[in-house]
TORKOL-4160 file (C-alpha; in steps of 0.2 Angstrom, whole numbers, padded with zeros to 4 digits, m for minus):
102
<pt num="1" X="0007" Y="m0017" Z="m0060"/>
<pt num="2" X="0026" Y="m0025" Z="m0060"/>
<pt num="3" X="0039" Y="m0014" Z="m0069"/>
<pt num="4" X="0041" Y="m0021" Z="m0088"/>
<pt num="5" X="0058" Y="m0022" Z="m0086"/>
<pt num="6" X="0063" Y="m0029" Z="m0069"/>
<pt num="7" X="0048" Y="m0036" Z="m0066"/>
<pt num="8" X="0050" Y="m0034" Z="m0048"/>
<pt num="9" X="0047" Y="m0016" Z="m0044"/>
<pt num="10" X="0029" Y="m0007" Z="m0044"/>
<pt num="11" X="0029" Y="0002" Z="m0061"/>
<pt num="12" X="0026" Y="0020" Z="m0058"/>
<pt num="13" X="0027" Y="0027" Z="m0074"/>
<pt num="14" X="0025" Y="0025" Z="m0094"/>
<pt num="15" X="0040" Y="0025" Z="m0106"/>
<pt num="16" X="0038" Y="0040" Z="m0118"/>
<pt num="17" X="0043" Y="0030" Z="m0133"/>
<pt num="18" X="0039" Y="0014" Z="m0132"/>
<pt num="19" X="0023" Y="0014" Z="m0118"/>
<pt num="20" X="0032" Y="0002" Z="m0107"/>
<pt num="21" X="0026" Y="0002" Z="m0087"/>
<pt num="22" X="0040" Y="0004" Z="m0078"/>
<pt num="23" X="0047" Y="0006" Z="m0061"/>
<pt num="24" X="0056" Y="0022" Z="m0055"/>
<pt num="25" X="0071" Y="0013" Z="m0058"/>
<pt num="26" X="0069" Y="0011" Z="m0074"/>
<pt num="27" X="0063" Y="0026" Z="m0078"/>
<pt num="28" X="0075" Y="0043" Z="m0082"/>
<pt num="29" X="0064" Y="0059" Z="m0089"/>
<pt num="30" X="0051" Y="0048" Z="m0096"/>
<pt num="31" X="0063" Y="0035" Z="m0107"/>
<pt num="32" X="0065" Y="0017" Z="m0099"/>
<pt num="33" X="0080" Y="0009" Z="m0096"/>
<pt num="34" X="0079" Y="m0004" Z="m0114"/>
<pt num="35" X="0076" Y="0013" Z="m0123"/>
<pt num="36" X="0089" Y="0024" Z="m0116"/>
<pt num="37" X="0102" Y="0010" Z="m0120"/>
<pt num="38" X="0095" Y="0010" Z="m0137"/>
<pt num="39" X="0098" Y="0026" Z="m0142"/>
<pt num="40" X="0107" Y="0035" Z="m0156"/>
<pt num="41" X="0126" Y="0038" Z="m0150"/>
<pt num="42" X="0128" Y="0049" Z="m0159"/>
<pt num="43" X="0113" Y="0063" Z="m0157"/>
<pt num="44" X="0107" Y="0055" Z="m0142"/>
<pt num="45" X="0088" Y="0059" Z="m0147"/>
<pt num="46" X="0082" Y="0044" Z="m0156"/>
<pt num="47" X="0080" Y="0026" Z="m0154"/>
<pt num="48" X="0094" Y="0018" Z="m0166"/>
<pt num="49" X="0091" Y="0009" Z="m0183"/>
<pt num="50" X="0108" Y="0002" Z="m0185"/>
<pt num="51" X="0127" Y="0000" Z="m0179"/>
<pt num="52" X="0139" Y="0008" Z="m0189"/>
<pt num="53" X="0151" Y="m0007" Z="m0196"/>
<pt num="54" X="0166" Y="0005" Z="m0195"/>
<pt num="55" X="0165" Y="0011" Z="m0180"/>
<pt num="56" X="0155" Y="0002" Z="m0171"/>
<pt num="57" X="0143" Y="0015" Z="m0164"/>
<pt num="58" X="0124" Y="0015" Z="m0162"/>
<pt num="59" X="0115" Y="0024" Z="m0175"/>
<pt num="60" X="0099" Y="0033" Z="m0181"/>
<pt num="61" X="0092" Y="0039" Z="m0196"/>
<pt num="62" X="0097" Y="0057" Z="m0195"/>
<pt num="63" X="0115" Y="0051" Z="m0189"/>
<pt num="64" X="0119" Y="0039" Z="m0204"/>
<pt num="65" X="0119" Y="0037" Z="m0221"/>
<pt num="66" X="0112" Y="0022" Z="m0229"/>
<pt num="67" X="0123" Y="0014" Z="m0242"/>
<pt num="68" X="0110" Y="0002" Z="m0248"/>
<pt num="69" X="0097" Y="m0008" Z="m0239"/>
<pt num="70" X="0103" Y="m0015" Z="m0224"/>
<pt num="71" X="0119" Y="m0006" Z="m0224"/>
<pt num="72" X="0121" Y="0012" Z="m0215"/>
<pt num="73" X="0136" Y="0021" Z="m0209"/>
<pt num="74" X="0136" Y="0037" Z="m0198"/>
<pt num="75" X="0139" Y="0053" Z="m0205"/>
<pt num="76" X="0159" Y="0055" Z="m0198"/>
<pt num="77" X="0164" Y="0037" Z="m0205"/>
<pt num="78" X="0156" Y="0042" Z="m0221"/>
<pt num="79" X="0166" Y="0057" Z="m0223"/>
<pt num="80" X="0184" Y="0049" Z="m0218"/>
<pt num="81" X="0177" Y="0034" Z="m0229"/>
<pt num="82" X="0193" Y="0030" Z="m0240"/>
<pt num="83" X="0204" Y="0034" Z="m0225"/>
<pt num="84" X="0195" Y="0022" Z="m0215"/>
<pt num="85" X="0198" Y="0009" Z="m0230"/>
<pt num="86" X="0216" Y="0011" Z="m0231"/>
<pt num="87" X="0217" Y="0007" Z="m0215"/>
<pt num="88" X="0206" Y="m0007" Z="m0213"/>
<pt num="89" X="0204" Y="m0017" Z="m0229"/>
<pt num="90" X="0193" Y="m0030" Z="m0225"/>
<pt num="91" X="0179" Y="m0014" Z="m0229"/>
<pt num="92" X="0185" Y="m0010" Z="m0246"/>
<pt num="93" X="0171" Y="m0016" Z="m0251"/>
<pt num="94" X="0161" Y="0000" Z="m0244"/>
<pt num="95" X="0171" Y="0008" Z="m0256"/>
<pt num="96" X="0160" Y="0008" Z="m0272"/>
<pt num="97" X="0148" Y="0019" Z="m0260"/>
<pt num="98" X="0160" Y="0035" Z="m0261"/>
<pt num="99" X="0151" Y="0044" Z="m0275"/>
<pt num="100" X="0135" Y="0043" Z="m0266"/>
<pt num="101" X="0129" Y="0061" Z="m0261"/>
<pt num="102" X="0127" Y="0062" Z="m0241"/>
C-alpha cells in the first residue's frame, strides 16, 4: 500500500487521528504530515476548527472562543479585544462581542 499522502513511499503506518496510511515520511509519533500541519497553534494538541481573523493563527475548540457561528477568535485576542480594535478598525465590528463571557 502507497503512502496516502505522497503516494509514492510504501505506507508503513496508520495516522492516529485521521487513519490515514502513510509512509515513514509522513508519519511523526503517530500523526501524518496533513494533520500535524493542521493542528491548533496554539495548544498544539488538537486538530484546528478555525483561524483566528486577528491574528491569524490556527485554532481549536479549547483555544478559541466562539463569537457566534462561524466566527471564533483565540483566547489571547479575545482578551486584548478592544485594544486589538483600536488598532485595527476594519474589526470593529467584533466589538459588540465584548460582553460575551469567555
Amino acid at each position: 500500500m502507497l503512502c496516502e499522502v505522497c503516494g509514492e513511499r510504501e505506507a508503513v503506518g496508520k495516522c492516529s487521528i485521521c487513519g490515514r496510511w502513510v509512509c515513514s515520511k509522513h508519519l511523526v509519533e503517530g500523526v501524518c504530515a496533513i494533520c500535524k500541519e493542521l493542528m491548533c497553534n496554539i495548544c498544539g494538541k488538537q486538530l484546528s476548527v478555525s483561524r483566528c481573523p486577528i491574528c491569524g493563527r490556527l485554532i481549536c475548540r479549547n483555544c478559541s472562543i466562539e463569537l457566534q457561528p462561524g466566527i471564533r477568535v483565540c483566547r489571547e485576542c479575545y482578551s486584548n479585544l478592544s485594544q486589538v480594535v483600536s488598532k485595527h478598525p476594519s474589526l470593529a465590528y467584533l466589538t459588540r462581542f465584548l460582553t460575551r463571557k469567555a
